[in-house]
N, C-alpha and C positions, 0 to 999 in steps of 0.2 A: 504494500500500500504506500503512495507517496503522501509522505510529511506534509507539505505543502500543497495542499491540493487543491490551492488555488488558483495554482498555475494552469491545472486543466481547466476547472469551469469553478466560479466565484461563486455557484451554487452549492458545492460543496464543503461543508466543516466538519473538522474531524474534532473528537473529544480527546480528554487527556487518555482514556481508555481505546484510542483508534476507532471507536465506533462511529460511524458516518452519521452526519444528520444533512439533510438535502432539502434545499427552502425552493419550492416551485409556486410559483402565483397565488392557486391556490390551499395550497396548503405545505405541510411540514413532513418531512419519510424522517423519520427515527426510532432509533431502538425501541424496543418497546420495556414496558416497566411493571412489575407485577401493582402499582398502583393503575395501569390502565385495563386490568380484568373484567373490574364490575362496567367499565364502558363498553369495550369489545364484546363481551356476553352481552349487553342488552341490543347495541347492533348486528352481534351474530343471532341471535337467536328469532330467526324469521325463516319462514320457510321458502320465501320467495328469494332469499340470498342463498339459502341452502339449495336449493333445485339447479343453481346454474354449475354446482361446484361439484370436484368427486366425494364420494361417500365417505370418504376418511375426514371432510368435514363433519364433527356432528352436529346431530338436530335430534331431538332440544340441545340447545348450547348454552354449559352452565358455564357459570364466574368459577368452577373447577377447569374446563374443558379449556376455559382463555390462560391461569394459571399455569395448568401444563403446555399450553402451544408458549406462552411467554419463555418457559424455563428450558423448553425444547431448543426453541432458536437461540437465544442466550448462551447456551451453549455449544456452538456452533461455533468449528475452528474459525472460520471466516464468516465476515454478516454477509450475508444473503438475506434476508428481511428485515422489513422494515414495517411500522405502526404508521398507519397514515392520520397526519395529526391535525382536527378543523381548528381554532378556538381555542387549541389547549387540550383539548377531546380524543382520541384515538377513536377514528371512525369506523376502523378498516386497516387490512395489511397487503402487502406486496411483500412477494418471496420470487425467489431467482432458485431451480433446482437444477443443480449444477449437473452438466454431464460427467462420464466417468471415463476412461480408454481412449477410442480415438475418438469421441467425441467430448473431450474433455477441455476443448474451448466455446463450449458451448452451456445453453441456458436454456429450461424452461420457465417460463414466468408464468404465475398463478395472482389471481388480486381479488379484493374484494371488498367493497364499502357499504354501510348501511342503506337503509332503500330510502332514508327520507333526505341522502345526498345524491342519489341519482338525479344524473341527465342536468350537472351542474360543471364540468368538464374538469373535474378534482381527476376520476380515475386516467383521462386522456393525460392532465399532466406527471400524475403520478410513474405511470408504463413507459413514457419520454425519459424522465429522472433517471427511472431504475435500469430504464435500457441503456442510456449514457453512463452510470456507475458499470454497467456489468463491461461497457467498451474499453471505460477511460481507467477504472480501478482494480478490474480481475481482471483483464487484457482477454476477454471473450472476441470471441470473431461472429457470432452467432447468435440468438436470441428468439426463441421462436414461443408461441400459446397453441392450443385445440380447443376452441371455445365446442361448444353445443353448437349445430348447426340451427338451432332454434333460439339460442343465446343472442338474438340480433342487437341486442346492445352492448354486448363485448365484443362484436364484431367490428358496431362503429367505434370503439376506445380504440383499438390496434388500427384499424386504418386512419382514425385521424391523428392517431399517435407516428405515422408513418410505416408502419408494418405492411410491407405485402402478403398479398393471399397466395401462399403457394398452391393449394390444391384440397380436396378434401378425400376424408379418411372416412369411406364407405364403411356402416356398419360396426363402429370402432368402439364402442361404448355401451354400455346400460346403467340406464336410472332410471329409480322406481319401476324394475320389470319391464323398461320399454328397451329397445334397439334403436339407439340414432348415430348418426353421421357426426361428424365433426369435421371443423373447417383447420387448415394450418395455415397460420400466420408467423411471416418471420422477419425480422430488422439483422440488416447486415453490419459490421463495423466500418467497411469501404462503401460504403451509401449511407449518409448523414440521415438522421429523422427530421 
């Protein structure tokens, strides 16, 4: 991680602890803190957030379920998530899941904000941030999502966030006992967002 990393984008501050905090317009990516539980739980715990995500989110989502995802990523050799912060608030998170072998300059990215901040363009800047941390601070080359093919409004975050649609992944999926499609989106390092 560079010291100074303001040299890459002034959006970037790092704590005494190396932990990134990333200021985009609308809102704030930082670590997340086990006082932001009982927030995350009452923004996670919607079923209509749950429905876009995979089933290793849960639903019902207790102030247990946010404590353990806090102390999960916290420990984390390297941060790869981030608490997306309104007000002071943690509304919602963005994680980077890092590939492994030879696909190990690469990323997928997972997000998610509560629904009384949707279609407010937080998550578009949020996917921007964290796609620029994964270029300019892990040295990824790669960055890709598979929303739900019925997910259309994580579809419009990645393309206004400048993702292309590479293609989509027939049949790739189940929630709640259905079979759907998923689309792949992906931001390259040598193509700006």
């Amino acid at each position: 991680m560079v010291d100074d990393v303001s040299q890459v984008d002034n959006r970037y501050v790092t704590t005494p602890h190396q932990l990134m905090k990333i200021d985009c317009p609308t809102c704030l990516l930082r670590p997340l803190e086990l006082a932001d539980a009982e927030s995350l739980a009452r923004h996670a715990n919607d079923r209509a957030v749950w429905q876009n995500l995979r089933d290793r989110f849960p639903h019902p989502y207790s102030e247990k379920d946010a404590i353990d995802w806090i102390q999960h990523v916290r420990s984390r050799p390297v941060q790869t998530s981030f608490g997306i912060d309104v007000n002071g608030q943690a509304i919602g998170s963005i994680s980077l899941m890092l590939g492994e072998d030879i696909a190990r300059r690469t990323a997928e990215v997972g997000y998610w904000i509560g629904r009384e901040f949707w279609g407010r363009g937080i998550m578009v800047e949020a996917v921007k941030a964290t796609t620029g941390y994964a270029f300019h601070e892990l040295d990824l080359v790669r960055v890709f999502a598979v929303p739900f093919v019925t997910t259309t409004r994580s579809c419009r975050v990645l393309e206004k966030a400048g993702y292309v649609r590479e293609g989509i992944m027939r049949r790739s999926a189940v929630k709640e006992g259905v079979i759907l499609d998923q689309l792949l989106y992906a931001a390259y390092s040598d193509r700006p967002l």
